[in-house]
N, C-alpha and C positions, 0 to 999 in steps of 0.2 A: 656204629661208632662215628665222630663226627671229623669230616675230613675236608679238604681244604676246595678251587675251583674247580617261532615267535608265538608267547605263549597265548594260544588263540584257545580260550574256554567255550565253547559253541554256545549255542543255546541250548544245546542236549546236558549242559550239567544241570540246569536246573532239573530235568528228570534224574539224573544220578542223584540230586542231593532227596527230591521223592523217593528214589528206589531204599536209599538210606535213613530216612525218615520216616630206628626206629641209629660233613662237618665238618689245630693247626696242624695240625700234627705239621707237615712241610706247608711250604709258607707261596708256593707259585698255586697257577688256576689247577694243577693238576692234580693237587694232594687232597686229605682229606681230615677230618675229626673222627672219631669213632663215639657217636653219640651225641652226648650233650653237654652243655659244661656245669662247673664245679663249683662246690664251695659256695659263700655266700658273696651279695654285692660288693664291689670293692668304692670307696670313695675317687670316683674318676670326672671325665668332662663327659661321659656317657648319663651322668645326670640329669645333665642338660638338655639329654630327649626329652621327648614328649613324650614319656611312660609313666604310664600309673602300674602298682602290681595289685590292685583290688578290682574285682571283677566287674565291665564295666556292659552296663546296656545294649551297647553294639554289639557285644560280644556273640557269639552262637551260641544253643543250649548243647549241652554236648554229654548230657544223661546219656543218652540212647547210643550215643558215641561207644562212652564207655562200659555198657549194658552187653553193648553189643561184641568188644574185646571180649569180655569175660565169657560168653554162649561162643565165640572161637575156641577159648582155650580150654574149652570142657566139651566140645563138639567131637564125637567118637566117630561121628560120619565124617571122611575124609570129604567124600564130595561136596556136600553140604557145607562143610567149613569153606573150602573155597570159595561158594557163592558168597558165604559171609563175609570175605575179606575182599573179593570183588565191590561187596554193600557198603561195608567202609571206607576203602579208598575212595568210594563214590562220595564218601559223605565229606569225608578230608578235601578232596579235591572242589566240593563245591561251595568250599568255605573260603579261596581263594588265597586263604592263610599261607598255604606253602607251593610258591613258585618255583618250579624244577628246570633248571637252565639245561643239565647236562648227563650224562651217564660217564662217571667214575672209569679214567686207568692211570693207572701210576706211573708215572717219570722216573728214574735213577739214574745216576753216575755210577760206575764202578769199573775203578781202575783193570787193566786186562789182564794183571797179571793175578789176581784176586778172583779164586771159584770158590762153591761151595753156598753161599749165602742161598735163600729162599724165600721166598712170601707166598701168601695163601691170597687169594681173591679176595678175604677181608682186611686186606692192608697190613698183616700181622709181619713180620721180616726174623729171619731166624739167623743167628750170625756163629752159633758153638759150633758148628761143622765147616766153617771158613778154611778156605790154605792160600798161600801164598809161593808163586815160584821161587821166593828166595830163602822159602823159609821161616821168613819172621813169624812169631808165634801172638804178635800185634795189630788190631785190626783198629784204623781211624776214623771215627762215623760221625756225620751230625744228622740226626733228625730233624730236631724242632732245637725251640729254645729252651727255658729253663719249665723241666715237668711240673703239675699240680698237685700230683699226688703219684708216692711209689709205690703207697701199699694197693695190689690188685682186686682190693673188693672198691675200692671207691675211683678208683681212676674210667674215665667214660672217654679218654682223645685216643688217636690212634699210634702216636707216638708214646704215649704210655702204657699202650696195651705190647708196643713190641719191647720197649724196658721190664715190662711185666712178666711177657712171655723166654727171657733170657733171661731171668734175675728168679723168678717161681713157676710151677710146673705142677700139674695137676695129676688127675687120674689116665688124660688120654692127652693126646699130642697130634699135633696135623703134619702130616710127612711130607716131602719137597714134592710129591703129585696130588697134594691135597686130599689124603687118606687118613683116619683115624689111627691110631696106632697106640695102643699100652704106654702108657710112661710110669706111673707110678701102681696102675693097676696091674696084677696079673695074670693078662689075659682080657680078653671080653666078658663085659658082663653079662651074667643069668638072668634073664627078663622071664616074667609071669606071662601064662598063655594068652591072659589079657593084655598084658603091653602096660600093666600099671603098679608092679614092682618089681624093681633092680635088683641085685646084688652084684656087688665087687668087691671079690679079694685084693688084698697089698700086696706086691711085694715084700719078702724077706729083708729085714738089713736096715731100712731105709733109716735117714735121718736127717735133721736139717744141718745148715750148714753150721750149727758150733756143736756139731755132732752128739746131741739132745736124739732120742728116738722119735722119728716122724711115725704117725699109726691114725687108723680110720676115727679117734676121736678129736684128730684135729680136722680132719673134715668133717665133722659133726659139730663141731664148735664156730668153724669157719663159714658154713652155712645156714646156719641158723644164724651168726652174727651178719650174716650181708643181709639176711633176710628181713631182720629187726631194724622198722623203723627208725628208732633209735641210732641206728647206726648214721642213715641219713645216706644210702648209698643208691645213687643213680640208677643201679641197675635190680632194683629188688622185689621189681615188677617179673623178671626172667623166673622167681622163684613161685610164682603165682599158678601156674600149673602144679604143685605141687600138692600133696592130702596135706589139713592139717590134724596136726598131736596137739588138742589143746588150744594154746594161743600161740604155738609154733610150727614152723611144716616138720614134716614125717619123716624124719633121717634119723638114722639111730647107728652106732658104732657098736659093735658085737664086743662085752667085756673082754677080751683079751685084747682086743683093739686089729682085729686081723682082716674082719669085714664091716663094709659098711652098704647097710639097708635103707633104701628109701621107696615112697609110695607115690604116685601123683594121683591126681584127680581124674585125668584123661589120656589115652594113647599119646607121647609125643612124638612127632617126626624126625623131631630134631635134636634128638636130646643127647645125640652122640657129639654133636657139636657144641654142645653147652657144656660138657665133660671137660672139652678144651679151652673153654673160654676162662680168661683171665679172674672172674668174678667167680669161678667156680673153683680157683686155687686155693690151698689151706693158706693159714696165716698163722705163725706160733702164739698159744693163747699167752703164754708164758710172758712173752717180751713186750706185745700186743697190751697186754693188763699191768705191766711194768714202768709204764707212763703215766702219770700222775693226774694227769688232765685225759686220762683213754676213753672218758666218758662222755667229755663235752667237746673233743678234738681225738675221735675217733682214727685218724690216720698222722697223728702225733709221733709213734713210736718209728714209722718209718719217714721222717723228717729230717733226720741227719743220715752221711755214711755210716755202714757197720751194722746195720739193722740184719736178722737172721732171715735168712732164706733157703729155700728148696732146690732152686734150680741151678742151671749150668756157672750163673756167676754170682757172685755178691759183692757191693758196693763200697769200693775200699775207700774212695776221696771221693768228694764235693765240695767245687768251689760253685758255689749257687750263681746261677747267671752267667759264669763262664766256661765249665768243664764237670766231666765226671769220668771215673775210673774204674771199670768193673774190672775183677780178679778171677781166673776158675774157682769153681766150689768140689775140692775132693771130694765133698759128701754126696755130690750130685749121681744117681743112680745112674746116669749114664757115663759117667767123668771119662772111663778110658777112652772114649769116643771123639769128646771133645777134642778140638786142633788146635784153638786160638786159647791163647793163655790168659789174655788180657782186650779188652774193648775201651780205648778213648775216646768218650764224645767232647766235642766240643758243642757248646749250648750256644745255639742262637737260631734266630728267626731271618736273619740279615742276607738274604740268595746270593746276593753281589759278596759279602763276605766267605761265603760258603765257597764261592765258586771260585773266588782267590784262593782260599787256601785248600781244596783241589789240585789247581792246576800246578799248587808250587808243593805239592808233592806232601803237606799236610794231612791227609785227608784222605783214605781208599774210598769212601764209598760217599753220596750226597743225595738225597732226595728230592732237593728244589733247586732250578736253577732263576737267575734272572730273564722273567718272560722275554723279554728283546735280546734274549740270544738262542734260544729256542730253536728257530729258523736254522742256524749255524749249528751248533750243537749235534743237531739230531741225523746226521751224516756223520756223525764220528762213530768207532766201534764201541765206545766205552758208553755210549746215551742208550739206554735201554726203556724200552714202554711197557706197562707187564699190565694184563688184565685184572680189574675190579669190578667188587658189585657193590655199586652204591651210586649214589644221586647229589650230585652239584646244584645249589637251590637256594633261594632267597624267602626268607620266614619274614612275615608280619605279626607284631606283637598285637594281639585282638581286645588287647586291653588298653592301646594307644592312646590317650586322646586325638590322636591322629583322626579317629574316629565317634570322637564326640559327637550328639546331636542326632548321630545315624541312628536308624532302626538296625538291626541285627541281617535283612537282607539290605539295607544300602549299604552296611558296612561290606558285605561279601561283593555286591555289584563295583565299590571301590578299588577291592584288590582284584577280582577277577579283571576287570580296565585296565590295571596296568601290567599287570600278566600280557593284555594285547601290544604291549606297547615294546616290547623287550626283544630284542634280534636276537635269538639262540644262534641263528647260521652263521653270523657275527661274530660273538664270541668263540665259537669252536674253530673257526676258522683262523681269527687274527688274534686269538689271545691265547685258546687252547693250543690250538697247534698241534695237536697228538691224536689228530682222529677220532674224537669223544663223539660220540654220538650223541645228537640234540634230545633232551629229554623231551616225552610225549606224556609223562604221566610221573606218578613219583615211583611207584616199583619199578625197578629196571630191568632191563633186558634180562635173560637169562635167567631169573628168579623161579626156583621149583614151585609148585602148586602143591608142594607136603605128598601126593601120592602119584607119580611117576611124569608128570604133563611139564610145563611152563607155565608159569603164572598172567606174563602178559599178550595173549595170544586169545583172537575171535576164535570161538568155538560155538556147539549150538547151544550150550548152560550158561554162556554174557560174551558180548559186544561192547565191545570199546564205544562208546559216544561217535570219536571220530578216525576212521583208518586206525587203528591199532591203540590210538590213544584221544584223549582227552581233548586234541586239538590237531588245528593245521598247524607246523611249526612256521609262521610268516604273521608281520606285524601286518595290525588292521586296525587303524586310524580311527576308523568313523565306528566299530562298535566299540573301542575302548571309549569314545565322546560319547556313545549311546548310553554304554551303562552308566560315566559319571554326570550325565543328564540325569538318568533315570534316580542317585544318589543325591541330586539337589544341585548339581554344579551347572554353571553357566558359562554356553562359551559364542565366538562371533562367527561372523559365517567364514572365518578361514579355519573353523578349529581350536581355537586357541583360547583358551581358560582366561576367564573375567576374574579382572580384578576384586571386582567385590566377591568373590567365590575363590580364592586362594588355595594350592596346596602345596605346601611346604615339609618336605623329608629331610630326617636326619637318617642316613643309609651307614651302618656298623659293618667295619672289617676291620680285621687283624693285620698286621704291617704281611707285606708280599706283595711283589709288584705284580703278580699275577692277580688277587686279589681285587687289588685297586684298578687295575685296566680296567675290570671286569665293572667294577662300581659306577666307573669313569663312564665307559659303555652303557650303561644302566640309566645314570645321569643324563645322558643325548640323549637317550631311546624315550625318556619322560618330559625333556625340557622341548621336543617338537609339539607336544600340546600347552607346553605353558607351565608344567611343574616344576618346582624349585624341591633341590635334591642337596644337601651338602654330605660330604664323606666325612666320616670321623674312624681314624683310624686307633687300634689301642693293640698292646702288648698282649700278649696271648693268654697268660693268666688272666688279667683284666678283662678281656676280652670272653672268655671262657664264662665267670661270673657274671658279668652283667647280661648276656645275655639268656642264662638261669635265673638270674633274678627278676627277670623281664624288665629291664632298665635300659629300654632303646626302644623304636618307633621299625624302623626294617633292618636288617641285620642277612650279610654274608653265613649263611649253613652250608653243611654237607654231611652226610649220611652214609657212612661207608656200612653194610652189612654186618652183624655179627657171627649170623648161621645165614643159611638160605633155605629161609622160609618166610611168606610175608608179612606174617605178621610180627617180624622184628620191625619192618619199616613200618606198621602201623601202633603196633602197642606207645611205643615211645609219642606217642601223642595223647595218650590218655590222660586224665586229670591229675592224677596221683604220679605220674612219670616224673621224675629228675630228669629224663632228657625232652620234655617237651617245652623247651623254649618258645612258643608261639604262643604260650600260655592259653591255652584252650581248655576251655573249662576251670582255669583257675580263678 
């Protein structure tokens, strides 16, 4: 998912890209997106890029790319698939398309009289088990600003996968030590000796919240609708490991409605984590088909307060752009459990606002503060840093005209050049501030290799290009000038880009002064050779869309993990991906 905030590509990517021939949510460098964004282009001053969205020359061919996703996701040999997705990132990474400034952890506020809340390493926050010394059965929160979408098959940010994750509830649930655990299933599922069919019993009782019966043919409804193009849902790539029935995948709900069977095409590793994932919640078909436009405005029905759900709350008020009001849901299968009666968000994106109303007692909990207090802050008892897996990163749109005129490797010797140009020690140091570790590659740290190892780690089956990763992290001047030589640019003998050879960036973030430091910094680190860079900043919805639409030239990403496995971080670049924003292949 996509979340909020020196890259030295050796000469050894060129054999990685041989060896080979998934982002606002908080609004400081430390938060992140979960994916990719939404909806379609919106009419903004991001027009103004220099973005085409028709597939352009320079571009990469990126067949083999996604040839090659598909021989992962059907690959029975665990080892083997590793190599595969080692192949890939080789091939991603030699496309220079996605710049990786940093490795993901998360910042919070949370008042000390306030326990109970939780988040999982993929940025998810669980707030129904909250208490308060005093009492109060009222918990104050802002995440992000105003969501893009509430219903959880089409929502891709990480701030609406935790509205998702307290508002709808699935078959399994991630517990405060990051374990799997039953929620609506009961019990673990029965897997086939092969590893490629499920079964999962319901719980007894269940229903949603306007107390209608919930049963295994709304997750057969519900998944096969994320699954359906049609639908137009970011994440419906996740259901691509599955068999299909026909022109649909392989889920089938047992007539009394008490099990539900599904098949996939290959062993998953991971598929206890996609149990819990937001995109795998049901949705009532009922209320869902009860919108008039449900056809051509798929997440319509969940557009105002009051919409039916499953989980611990359901959405009493919205005032769009300022506030929202979640309520407990008696119907919620675990309700006696629940502590917090009620959840206030206030909507915004504004850290300086956030953090006034914080400190004046508005507010238990905050996710972003203003980066120039950071420093100050993080001595208090109530500043908390909590581990993430995901990747802080700068995407190039390969469809630019940025890139006109190039061949398809001058276009990659372009971005991999200014990848040299970029101070990661820098930003982690004077704008992060929380200890992030400088990315070296785009999977990060920590990331399982699907059968018992670590994904980014020299062994004797692959070798990182350089020291562990893809590069030295240190700015190097003269081969970023080499390769935009080698691209057709000309420069004098102090370095510095000739006039008649221009390059001029428009660079995309979303309001956060974490954000923009980071842009700010980015700007320096390009205008010591001569690049002209302007920042264009936009509203988070807006912002979200255009750069889905590919309607920008470079653009602020982040990548928070959904499961850990890596080929979350790399599917989400295939052609056919809703969250491949760098338009690759498109």
């Amino acid at each position: 998912m996509k979340k909020f905030t020196a890259m030295l590509l050796v000469g050894v990517m060129t054999a990685g890209m041989l060896a080979g021939c998934g982002s606002s949510t908080g609004s400081t460098a430390t938060s992140a997106t979960s994916g990719a964004s939404e909806a379609t282009a919106t009419d903004s001053a991001a027009s103004d890029a220099s973005a085409t969205q028709t597939a352009s020359a320079s571009a990469p061919d990126w067949s083999g790319y996604d040839s090659l996703i598909k021989e992962i996701k059907s690959d029975t040999d665990l080892v083997d698939r590793e190599a595969k997705m080692h192949q890939a990132e080789d091939m991603l990474m030699a496309t220079g398309a996605v710049l990786p400034i940093y490795y993901y952890n998360d910042l919070y506020m949370q008042k000390t009289d306030v326990d109970g809340i939780y988040s999982t390493i993929f940025g998810t926050k669980f707030f129904m088990y909250a208490t308060k010394k005093s009492g109060d059965k009222t918990l104050k929160l802002c995440l992000a600003s105003e969501p893009d979408h509430l219903d959880p098959a089409l929502n891709s940010s990480v701030d609406g996968a935790c509205l998702a994750s307290n508002s709808f509830v699935g078959l399994y649930v991630s517990d405060k030590d990051g374990k799997y655990q039953p929620a609506l299933a009961d019990g673990e599922p029965k897997v086939s000796d092969d590893g490629l069919t499920y079964t999962v019993t319901l719980k007894d009782g269940l229903k949603w919240s306007d107390g209608s019966a919930l049963t295994a043919k709304d997750f057969e409804y519900s998944w096969k609708r994320a699954a359906n193009p049609d639908t137009a849902c970011d994440y419906a790539y996740l259901f691509d490991g599955f068999a299909k029935d026909g022109d649909s995948i392989d889920v089938k709900a047992s007539d009394d409605g008490k099990t539900l069977t599904w098949k996939l095409a290959a062993p998953c590793p991971y598929m206890m984590s996609l149990l819990a994932f937001p995109v795998f919640m049901p949705v009532p078909q009922a209320s869902v088909e009860a919108a008039s436009d449900y056809q051509s405005n798929p997440g319509s029905w969940a557009s105002e307060a009051g919409f039916v759900t499953d989980g611990a709350y359901t959405l009493k008020t919205w005032n769009h752009n300022e506030s929202m009001v979640y309520v407990k849901n008696p119907n919620y299968y675990d309700a006696a459990n629940v502590t917090m009666d009620e959840l206030d968000f206030m909507l915004s994106s504004d850290d300086t606002a956030m953090l006034a109303a914080y400190n004046a007692g508005d507010l238990d909990y905050i996710d972003s503060v203003p980066n120039d207090e950071i420093a100050t802050l993080k001595s208090q008892p109530d500043f908390h840093v909590a581990d993430n897996l995901g990747t802080y990163y700068v995407g190039f749109n390969v469809n630019s005209s940025l890139f006109d005129g190039k061949t398809p490797e001058q276009a990659d010797d372009m971005r991999l050049a200014l990848s040299y140009l970029v101070d990661r020690q820098s930003i982690v140091d004077n704008i992060g501030q929380t200890n992030q570790e400088v990315a070296t590659s785009f999977i990060p740290t920590g990331m399982s290799d699907g059968h018992g190892g670590i994904f980014k780690t020299d062994d004797d089956a692959y070798k990182y290009p350089v020291n562990g990763g893809y590069y030295d992290p240190a700015v190097n001047v003269d081969k970023a000038v080499e390769l935009l030589k080698k691209a057709g640019y000309t420069f004098d003998d102090n370095n510095m880009l000739s006039a008649d050879t221009p390059i001029n960036i428009t660079y995309l973030t979303n309001d956060g002064t974490g954000h923009v430091a980071i842009a700010q910094q980015i700007q320096q680190d390009f205008a010591q050779i001569g690049i002209t860079m302007d920042i264009q900043q936009e509203d988070w919805q807006t912002f979200l869309n255009d750069r889905k639409s590919g309607n920008f030239d470079v653009a602020r990403e982040g990548w928070l993990a959904d499961y850990d496995d890596p080929v979350n971080m790399l599917e989400m670049f295939t052609s056919e991906s809703g969250n491949n924003d760098c338009q690759l292949g498109k």
